[in-house]
N, C-alpha and C positions, 0 to 999 in steps of 0.2 A: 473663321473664328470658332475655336470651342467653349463648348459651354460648359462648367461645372457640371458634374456627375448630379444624380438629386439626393436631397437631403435623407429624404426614405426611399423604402421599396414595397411592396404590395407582400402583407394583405395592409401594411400600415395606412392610415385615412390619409396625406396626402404627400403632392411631390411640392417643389419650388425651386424656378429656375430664373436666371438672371440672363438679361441680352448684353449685360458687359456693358463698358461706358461710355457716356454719350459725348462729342465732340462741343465745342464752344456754340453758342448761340445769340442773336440780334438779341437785343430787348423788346425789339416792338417788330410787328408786320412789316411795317412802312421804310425802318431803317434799312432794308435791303435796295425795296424801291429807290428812295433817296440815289444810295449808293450809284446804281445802275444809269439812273438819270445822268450822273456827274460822269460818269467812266464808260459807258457805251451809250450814248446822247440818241445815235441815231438806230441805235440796234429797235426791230420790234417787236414789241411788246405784246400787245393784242390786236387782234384781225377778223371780221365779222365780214357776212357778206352784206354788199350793200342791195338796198332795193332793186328788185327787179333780177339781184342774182349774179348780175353777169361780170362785177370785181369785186375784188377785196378789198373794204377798208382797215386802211393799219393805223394804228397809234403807236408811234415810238417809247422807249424810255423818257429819253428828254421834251419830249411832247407832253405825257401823260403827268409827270410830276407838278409842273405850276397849274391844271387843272386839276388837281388833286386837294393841292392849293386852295384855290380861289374856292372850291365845294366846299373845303373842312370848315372855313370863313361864313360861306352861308350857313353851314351847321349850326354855328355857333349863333350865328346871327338868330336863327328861328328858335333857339332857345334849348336845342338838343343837349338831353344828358343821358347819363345810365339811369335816369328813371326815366326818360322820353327818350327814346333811342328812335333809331332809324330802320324804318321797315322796308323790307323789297320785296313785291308782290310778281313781278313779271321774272321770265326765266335766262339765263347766260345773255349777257347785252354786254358793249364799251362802255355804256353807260353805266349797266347798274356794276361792273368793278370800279369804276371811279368813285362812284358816292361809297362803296364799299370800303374803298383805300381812303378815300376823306373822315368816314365816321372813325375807323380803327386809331388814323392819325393823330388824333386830337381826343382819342378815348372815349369815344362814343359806341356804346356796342352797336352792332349791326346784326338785321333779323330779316334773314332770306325765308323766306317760306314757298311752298310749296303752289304754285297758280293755279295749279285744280284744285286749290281750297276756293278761287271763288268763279272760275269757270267751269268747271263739271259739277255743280255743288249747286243745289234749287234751293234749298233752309239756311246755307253758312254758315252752321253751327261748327264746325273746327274753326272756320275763321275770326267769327264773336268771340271764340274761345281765346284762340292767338291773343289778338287784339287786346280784348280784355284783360289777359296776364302781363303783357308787355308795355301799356300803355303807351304806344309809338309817338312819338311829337311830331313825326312826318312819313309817311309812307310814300313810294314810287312803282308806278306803272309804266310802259311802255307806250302803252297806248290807252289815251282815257276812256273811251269808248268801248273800247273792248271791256272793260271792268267798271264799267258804270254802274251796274246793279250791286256790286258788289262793295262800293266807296260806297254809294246812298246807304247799303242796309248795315255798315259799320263802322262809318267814319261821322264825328260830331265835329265841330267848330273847332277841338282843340287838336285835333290834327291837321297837317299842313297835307296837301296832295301835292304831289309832284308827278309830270309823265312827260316823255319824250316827246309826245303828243297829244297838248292837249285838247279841251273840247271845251269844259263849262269850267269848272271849278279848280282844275288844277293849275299849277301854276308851270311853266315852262323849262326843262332840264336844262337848256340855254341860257336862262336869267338867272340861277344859279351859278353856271359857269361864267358871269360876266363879274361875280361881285367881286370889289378889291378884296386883296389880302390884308392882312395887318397882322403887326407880332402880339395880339389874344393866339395865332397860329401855334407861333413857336412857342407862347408859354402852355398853350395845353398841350403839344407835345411834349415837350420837356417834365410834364407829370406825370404821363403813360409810364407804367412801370409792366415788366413782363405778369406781377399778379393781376394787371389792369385786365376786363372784359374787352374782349374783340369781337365774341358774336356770340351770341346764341341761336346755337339750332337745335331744330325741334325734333322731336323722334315721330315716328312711324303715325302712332296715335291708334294701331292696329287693333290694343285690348280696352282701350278706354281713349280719354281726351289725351293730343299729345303732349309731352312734359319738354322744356324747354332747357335746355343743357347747354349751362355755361361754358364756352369755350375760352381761354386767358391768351395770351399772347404768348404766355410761358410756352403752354401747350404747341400750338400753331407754328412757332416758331423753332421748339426742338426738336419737335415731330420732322423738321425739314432741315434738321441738321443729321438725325438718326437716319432718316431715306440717303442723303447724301453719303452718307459712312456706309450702309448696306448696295446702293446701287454706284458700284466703281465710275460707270463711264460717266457720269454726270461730273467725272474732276475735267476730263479729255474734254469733253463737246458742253458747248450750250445745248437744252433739250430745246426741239421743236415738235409742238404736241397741234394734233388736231384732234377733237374731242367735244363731245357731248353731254358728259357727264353731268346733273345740274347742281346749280352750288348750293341747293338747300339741304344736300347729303354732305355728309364728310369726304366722303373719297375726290368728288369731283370739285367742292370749294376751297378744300384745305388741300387737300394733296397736289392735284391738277393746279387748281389757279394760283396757289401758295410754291409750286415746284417752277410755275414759269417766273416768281416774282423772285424768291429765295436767289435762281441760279441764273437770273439773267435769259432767260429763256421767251421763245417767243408760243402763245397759243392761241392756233386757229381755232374760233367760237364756231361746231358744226354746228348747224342747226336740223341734224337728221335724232336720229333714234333708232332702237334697236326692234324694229317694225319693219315688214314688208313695205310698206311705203316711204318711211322715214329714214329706210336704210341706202334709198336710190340717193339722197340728199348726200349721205355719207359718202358713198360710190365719187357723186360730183366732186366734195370734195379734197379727196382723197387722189384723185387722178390730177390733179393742182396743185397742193402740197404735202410733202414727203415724211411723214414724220422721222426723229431720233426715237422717239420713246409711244408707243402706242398701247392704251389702256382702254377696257372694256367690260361688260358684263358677259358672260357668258350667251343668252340669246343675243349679243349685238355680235360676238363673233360669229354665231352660227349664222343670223342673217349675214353676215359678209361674205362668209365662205364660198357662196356657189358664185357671186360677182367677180370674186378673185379668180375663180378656175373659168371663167369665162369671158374674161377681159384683160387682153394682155396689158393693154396701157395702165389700166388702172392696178394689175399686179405688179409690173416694174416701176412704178411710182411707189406703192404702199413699200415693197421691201429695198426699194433702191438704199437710204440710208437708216432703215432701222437697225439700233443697238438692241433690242430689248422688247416682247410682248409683257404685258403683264393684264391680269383677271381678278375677277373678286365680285363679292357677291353674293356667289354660289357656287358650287362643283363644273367645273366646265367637261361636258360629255366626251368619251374618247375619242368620238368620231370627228371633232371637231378641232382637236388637237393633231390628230393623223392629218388633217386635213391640211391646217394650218404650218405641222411640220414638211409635209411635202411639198406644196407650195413654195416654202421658202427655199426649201433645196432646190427646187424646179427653177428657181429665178436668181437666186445667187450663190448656190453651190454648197450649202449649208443650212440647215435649218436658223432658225433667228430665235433663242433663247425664251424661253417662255416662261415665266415665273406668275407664282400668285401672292396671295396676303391676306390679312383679314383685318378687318377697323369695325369701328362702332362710333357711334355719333358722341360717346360718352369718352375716348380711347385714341380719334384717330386714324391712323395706320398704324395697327397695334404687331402686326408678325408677319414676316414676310420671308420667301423663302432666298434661298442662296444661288440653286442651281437648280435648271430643269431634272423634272420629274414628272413619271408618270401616274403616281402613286393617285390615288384618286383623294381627295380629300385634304392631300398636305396645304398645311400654312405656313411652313419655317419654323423660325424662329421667334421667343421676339425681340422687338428691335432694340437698339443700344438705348439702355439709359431705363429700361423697362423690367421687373420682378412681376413673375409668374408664381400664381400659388395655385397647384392641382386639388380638388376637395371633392370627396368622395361624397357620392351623394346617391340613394338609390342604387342601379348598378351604372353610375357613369362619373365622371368625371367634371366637377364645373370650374370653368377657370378665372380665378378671381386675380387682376389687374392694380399693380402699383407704381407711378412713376411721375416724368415731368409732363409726360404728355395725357394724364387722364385727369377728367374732370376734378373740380370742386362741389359740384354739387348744381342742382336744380334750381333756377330761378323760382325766388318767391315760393318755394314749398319744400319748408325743411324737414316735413316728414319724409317725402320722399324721398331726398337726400339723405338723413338719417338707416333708409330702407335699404339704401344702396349700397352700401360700405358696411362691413363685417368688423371686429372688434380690431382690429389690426390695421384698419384704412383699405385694406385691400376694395377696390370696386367688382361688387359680383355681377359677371354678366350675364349667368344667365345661358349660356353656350356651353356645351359639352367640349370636353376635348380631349384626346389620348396620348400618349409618347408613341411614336412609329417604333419604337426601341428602347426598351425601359433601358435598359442596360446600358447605351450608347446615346444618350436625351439629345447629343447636338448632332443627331437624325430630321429633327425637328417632329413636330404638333400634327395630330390630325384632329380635324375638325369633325366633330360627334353630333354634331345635332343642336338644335334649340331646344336645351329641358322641357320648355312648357308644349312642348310639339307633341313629345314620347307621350305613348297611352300604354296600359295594359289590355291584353285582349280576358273576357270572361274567365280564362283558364289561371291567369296571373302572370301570363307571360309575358314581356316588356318588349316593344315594339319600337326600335329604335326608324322612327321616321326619318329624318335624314339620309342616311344610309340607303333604306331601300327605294325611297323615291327615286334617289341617285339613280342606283339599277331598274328603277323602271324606266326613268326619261330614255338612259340609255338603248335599253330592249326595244323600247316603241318608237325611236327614232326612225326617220324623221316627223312623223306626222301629228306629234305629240307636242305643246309647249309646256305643260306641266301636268302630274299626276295628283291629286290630292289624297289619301292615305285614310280607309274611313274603318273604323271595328272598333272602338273605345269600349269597351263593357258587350263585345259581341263574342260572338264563338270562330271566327274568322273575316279574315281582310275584304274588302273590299275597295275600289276607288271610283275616283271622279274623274274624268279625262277631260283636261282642255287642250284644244284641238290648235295645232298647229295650219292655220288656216290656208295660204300659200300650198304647204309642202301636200295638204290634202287635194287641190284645186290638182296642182300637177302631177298626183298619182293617177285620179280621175279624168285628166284630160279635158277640163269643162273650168273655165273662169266665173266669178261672180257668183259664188256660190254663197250658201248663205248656212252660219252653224245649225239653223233649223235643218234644212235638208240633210245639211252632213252626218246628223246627229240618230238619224234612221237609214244611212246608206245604204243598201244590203253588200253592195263591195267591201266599202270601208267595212263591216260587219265579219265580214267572213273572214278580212284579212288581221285585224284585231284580235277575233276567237283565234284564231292560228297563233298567233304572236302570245295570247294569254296560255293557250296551253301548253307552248315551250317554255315559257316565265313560268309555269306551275309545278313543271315538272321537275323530283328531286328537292324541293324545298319544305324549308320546314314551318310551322304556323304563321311565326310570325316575319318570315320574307318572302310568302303566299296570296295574292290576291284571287280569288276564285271568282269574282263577279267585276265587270267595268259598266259604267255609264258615262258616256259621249255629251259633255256639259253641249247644251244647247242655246246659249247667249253667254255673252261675254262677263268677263269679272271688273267689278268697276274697280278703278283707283279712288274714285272719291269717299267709297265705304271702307276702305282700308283693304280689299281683299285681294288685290293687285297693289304692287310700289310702283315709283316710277322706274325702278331698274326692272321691270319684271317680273319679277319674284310673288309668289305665290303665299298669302299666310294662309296655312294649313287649316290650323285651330279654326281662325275665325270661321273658313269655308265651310269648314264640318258644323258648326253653329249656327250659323244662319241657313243653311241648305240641307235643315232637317226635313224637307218635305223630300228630296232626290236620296237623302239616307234612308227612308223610311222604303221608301220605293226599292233600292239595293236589297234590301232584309225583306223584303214581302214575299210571303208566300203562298198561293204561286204566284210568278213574275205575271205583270201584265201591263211594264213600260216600255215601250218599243225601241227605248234609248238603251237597254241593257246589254250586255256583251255577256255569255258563256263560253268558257272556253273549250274546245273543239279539236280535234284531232288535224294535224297538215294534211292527211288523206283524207279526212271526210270532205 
């Protein structure tokens, strides 16, 4: 597809581009479900493992619908509406997409959140937070027990508990699934309208409390008619997705579990992560079933990659019938792509097409590219149905979003809704981004950075972080998981290192190591100062780091400063770990965590 030329050219304040029109679309979530049930009965649907590991449980189409059924009925029953909606606390289950499919049904929004709001979490304070904006009329756990502290310190009488397994107080996901139907079913379906709420989810909460962003059916459901017009093989094959992704993000609730439902498609629920431990999970099972269509974060490919070169079975499984890698996220490192392109040549003769994109919890899957590329940073396009406006800001570019698939706005806080959308509707995101090609725009976007990321250094010079993190993760590979970016109001760069644990362990030759030790290695030390003075060399201030510090414990996800994709927030790191900034800038050094850079012969 091409794209309109842009409206301006520079030095003028901005561009705006269109992704061309979007294909027809369901009204509601569930009307495809429906469908599928009626026309592929036995085809499956979802696949978990069962206890203990050793099968697969499946649910078919025509299995999953009259349970979908008899849930929306109990909905109804305990009085759920869009002012009591329905919460899910625990992470990718059969279960929790069935009550998922039940609430959307019968227009009930549905409110995935995040479980380490109340297992990594001592105060609860995000999840008070949750709670108390959504006022849920039921919430679901998996297991009572495991989240018992966490229902005592925020659930009152007027919430219902429900858990797969309960213990005191909840009531049983089985006694749910027993209630009859009745046509209250069909009449509250019959009043979903595509403006109607399907979920809200929540964002990040990284710079404050998180805000709760209306997802509509509109949304959810043309966003998976736009993937289908931009990704071809999805008309040929039903996708089969194995995946971890969790559904309290966009990419992995809407895209992933919304792509197996849209197109008939079946998705195996991993239950790994993109973790040195969580990724052996993945390895299992992946050497079992095959994917059409495989999706990841960039650390979940790099975890994969040395399993792939070192197990044949589980390599002609993974590539036997892949169409299509695709990433997102973050910047996936070169080496990881070298990796993943020779591999798949290595196994079926060809590389295996690898594309990215880029979404927001506010957006969707907002751009997504056409063809592989190596270009470091590309997102495509964006997708059908979607108007880009480029605006000049600073020295960058912020790209502000209008379509069928982006929000309405923020539940229950219309200032910040109000905040969000510039005079023209457009939703500002907040994201930098560039044309690859002013002259030729359907080159497609690169992605510039998080505005609020960029600092100026003392001199006035602007420090596009994004960008050179990139280049750091890539330089320090592999032993590096993220670089934090530190000089806001200093005279030069410095960073934070957090340490890619594994790949340190196996430089070293020594297991069970611990980021204290790692963090004063004199190995790791000397080979760092080497890696820092060929990163120094030939650069100019501001894509210069002159100092490192070897973060020595971990970064929580529960204070915001890890996601669960991985990803690293800058900002906050630099804020809250002003004691290891101050330590970077002291003079003279006298943290033993510090890195100088050093000559390869000294």
């Amino acid at each position: 597809m091409s794209l309109p030329p842009p409206l301006t050219k520079p030095p003028l304040h901005e561009y705006r581009l269109h992704g061309g029109d979007v294909p027809s679309y369901p009204s509601s979530m569930t009307q495809r479900l429906t469908h599928w049930a009626s026309e592929t009965p036995l085809s499956p649907f979802l696949a978990e493992r069962e206890e203990g590991r050793h099968r697969w449980r499946t649910l078919t189409f025509g299995e999953a619908m009259p349970q979908v059924i008899r849930l929306a009925q109990a909905l109804i029953d305990h009085g759920l509406s869009t002012e009591r909606p329905l919460m899910v606390l625990s992470g990718n289950s059969i279960e929790h997409a069935l009550l998922a499919c039940a609430a959307m049904h019968v227009g009930i929004p549905y409110v995935p959140v995040s479980p380490s709001y109340a297992l990594l979490s001592e105060d609860f304070v995000k999840l008070r937070h949750v709670v108390e904006l959504v006022t849920p009329g039921m919430l679901f756990v998996d297991e009572e027990t495991r989240f018992g502290k966490a229902l005592a310190a925020v659930c009152d009488n007027n919430v219902t508990c429900v858990a797969k397994v309960p213990a005191q107080r909840a009531l049983a996901f089985d006694s749910l699934t027993a209630t009859p139907a009745s046509a209250e079913v069909d009449d509250a379906h019959a009043r979903v309208t595509p403006d109607s709420i399907a979920k809200l989810l929540f964002t990040s909460g990284s710079t404050g409390m998180p805000k709760a962003v209306i997802n509509t059916h509109r949304m959810l459901c043309s966003n998976q008619a736009m993937l289908a017009k931009r990704l071809s093989f999805l008309e040929r094959r039903t996708p089969v997705l194995v995946d971890w992704l969790p559904w309290h993000h966009t990419f992995g609730g809407n895209t992933i579990l919304g792509m197996a439902m849209h197109n008939g498609g079946s998705l195996y629920i991993d239950d790994g992560n993109p973790t040195a431990q969580g990724v052996q999970r993945t390895v299992e099972n992946l050497r079992e079933v095959s994917p059409t269509f495989y999706c990841n974060v960039p650390k979940g490919f790099e975890a994969l990659v040395e399993h792939l070169r070192n197990d044949d079975t589980l390599r002609e499984a993974f590539f036997r019938d892949l169409e299509m890698l695709h990433f997102g996220g973050a910047v996936l490192p070169a080496h990881v792509r070298t990796a993943l392109e020779s591999l798949g040549k290595q196994t079926r003769g060809a590389p295996v097409p690898m594309l990215t994109g880029l979404g927001s919890t506010e957006a969707c899957l907002a751009f997504c590219t056409e063809e592989p590329s190596e270009t470091p940073g590309l997102i495509g396009q964006p997708v059908p149905g979607m108007a880009l406006k480029l605006v000049a800001t600073d020295d960058k570019w912020e790209a502000r979003l209008k379509g069928l698939n982006i929000t309405p706005g923020y539940w229950r806080d219309t200032q910040r809704t109000s905040e969000a959308f510039d005079h023209e509707g457009y939703y500002c995101t907040g994201d930098a981004m560039r044309l690859l090609d002013p002259d030729h725009p359907e080159r497609g976007l690169i992605f510039d950075g998080r505005l609020s990321e960029n600092f100026k250094l003392v001199t006035g010079t602007w420090v596009n972080v994004g960008t050179l993190r990139l280049n750091l993760v890539e330089h320090f590979a592999p032993l590096v998981q993220d670089i934090v970016v530190v000089g806001e109001g200093r005279d030069y760069l410095t960073g934070i290192v957090v340490l890619n644990l594994p790949a340190c362990e196996q430089k070293l030759g020594s297991a069970d190591s611990s980021l204290e030790a790692l963090s004063t290695d004199a190995s790791l030390h000397q080979w760092f100062a080497q890696r820092l003075a060929t990163h120094c060399r030939g650069q100019s201030s501001s894509m210069r780091l002159e100092r490192l510090l070897l973060l020595d414990q971990p970064l929580s996800v529960d204070r915001g400063e890890l996601t669960d994709k991985g990803s690293v927030n800058q900002r906050l790191v630099r804020e809250r770990y002003s004691d290891l900034v101050a330590c970077l800038y002291a003079e003279p050094l006298h943290d033993p965590r510090i890195i100088l850079p050093t000559s390869p012969a000294s």
